[in-house]
C-alpha atoms as a printed R data frame, in Angstrom:
   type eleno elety resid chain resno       x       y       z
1  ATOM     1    CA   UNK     A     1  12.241 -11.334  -5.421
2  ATOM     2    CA   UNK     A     2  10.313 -14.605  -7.167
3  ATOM     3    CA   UNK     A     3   7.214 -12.620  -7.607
4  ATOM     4    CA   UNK     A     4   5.301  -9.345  -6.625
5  ATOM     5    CA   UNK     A     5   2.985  -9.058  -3.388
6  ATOM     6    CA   UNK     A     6   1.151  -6.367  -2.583
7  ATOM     7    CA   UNK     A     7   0.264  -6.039   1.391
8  ATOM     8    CA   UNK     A     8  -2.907  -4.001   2.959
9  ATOM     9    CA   UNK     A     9  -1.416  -2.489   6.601
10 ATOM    10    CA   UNK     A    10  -3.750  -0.957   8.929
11 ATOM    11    CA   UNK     A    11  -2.420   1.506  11.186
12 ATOM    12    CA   UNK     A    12   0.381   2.558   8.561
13 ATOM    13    CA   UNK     A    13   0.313   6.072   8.657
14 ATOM    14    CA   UNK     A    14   2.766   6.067  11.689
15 ATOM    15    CA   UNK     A    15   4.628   4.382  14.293
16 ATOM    16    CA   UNK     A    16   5.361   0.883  13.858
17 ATOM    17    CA   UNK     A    17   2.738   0.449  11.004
18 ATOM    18    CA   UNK     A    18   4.952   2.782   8.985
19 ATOM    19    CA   UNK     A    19   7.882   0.938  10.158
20 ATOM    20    CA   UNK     A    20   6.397  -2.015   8.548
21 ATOM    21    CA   UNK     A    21   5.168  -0.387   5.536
22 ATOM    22    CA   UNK     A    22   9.163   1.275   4.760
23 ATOM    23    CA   UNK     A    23  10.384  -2.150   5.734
24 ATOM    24    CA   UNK     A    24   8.028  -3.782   3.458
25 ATOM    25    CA   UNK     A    25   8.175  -1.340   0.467
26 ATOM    26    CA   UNK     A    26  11.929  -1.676   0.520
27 ATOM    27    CA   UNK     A    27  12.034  -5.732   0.057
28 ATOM    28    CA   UNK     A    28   9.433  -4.861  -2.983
29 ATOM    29    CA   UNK     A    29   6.312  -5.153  -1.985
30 ATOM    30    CA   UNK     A    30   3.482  -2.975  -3.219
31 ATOM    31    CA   UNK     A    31   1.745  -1.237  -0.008
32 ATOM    32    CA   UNK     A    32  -1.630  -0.406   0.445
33 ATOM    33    CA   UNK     A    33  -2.370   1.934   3.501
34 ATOM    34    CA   UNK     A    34  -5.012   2.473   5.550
35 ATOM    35    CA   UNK     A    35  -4.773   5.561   8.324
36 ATOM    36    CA   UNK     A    36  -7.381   7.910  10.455
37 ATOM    37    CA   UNK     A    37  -5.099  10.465  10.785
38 ATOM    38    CA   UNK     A    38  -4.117  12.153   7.215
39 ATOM    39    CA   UNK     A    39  -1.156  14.079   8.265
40 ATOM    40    CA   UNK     A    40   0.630  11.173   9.288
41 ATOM    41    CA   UNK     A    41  -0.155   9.364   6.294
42 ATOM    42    CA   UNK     A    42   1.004  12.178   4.119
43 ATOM    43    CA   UNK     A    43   4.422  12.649   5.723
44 ATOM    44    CA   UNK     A    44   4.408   8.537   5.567
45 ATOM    45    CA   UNK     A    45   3.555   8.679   2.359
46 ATOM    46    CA   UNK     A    46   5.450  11.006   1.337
47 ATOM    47    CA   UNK     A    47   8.746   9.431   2.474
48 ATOM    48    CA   UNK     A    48   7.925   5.565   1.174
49 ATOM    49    CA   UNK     A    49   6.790   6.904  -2.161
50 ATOM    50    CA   UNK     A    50  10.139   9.004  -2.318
51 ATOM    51    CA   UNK     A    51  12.209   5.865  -1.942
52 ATOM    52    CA   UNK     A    52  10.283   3.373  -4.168
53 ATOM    53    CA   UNK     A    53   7.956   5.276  -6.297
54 ATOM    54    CA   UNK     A    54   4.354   6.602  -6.140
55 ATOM    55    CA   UNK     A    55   3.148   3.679  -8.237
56 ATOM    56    CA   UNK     A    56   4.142   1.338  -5.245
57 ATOM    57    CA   UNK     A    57   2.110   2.678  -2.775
58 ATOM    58    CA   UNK     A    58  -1.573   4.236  -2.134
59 ATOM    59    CA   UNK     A    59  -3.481   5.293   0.859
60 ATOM    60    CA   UNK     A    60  -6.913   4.856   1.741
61 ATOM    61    CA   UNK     A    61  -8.938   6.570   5.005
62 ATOM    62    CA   UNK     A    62 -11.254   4.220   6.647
63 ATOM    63    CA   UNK     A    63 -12.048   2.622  10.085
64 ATOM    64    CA   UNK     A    64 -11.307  -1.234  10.379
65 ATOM    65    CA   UNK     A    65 -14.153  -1.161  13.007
66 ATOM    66    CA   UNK     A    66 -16.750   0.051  10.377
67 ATOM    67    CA   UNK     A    67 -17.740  -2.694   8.049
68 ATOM    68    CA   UNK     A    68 -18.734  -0.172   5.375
69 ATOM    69    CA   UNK     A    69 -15.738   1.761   5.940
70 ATOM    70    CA   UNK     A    70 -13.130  -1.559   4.966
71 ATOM    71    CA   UNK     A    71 -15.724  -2.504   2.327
72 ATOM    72    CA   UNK     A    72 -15.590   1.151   0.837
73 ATOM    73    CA   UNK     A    73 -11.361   0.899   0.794
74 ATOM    74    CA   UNK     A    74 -11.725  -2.491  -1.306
75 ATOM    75    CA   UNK     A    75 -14.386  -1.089  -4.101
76 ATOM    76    CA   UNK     A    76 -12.446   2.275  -4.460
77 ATOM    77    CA   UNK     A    77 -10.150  -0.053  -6.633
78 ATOM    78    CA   UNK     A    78  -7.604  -1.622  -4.191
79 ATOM    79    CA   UNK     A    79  -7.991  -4.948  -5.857
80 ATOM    80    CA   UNK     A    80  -7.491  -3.026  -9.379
81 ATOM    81    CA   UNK     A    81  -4.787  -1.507  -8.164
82 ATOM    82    CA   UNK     A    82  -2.714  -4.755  -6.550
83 ATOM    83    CA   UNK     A    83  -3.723  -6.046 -10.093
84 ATOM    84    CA   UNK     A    84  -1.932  -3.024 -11.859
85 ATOM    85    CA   UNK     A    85   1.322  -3.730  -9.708
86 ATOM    86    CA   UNK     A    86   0.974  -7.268 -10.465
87 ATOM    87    CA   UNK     A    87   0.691  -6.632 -14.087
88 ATOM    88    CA   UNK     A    88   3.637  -3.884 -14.163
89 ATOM    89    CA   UNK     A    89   5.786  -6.640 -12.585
90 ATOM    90    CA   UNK     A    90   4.916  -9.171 -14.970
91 ATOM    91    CA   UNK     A    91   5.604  -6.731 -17.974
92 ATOM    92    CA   UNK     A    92   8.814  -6.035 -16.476
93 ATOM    93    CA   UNK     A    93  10.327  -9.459 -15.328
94 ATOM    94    CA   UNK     A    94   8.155 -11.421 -17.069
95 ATOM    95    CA   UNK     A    95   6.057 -14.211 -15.535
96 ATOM    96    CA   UNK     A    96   7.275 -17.123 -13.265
């Protein structure tokens, strides 16, 4: 991979969201979830973090239809974190 992304997914805790998330995590791609329902998020969670790490992946509860909700996900330090992944990357690989 040419250089790190980091992707939000709504609906990720299950079904094809967590499809997309596994798919995702596996090409290298940091992955930022957002669920309702927190046992399917664990047991998602769970098995994406067991194949690429706990540092590539968090979870975050919130409603896409509430405005303070999304805004809420972002300052609980999902920028900070994409940074960190960015960062580890970059002190790994080196930058490109």
């Amino acid at each position: 991979m040419s250089e790190e992304r980091v992707m939000v997914l709504t609906g990720a805790s299950s079904g094809l969201g967590a499809e997309v998330a596994a798919h995702f995590a596996d090409k290298g791609f940091g992955i930022a979830m957002n669920y309702i329902v927190e046992e399917d998020s664990r047991a998602t969670y769970e098995r994406i973090a067991s194949e690429v790490g706990e540092e590539r992946i968090m979870r975050y509860r919130a409603d896409v239809a509430d405005r303070e909700q999304v805004r809420s996900m972002f300052d609980a330090g999902l920028f900070e974190w994409a940074q960190c992944i960015n960062e580890e990357r970059s002190s790994r690989y080196g930058s490109r």
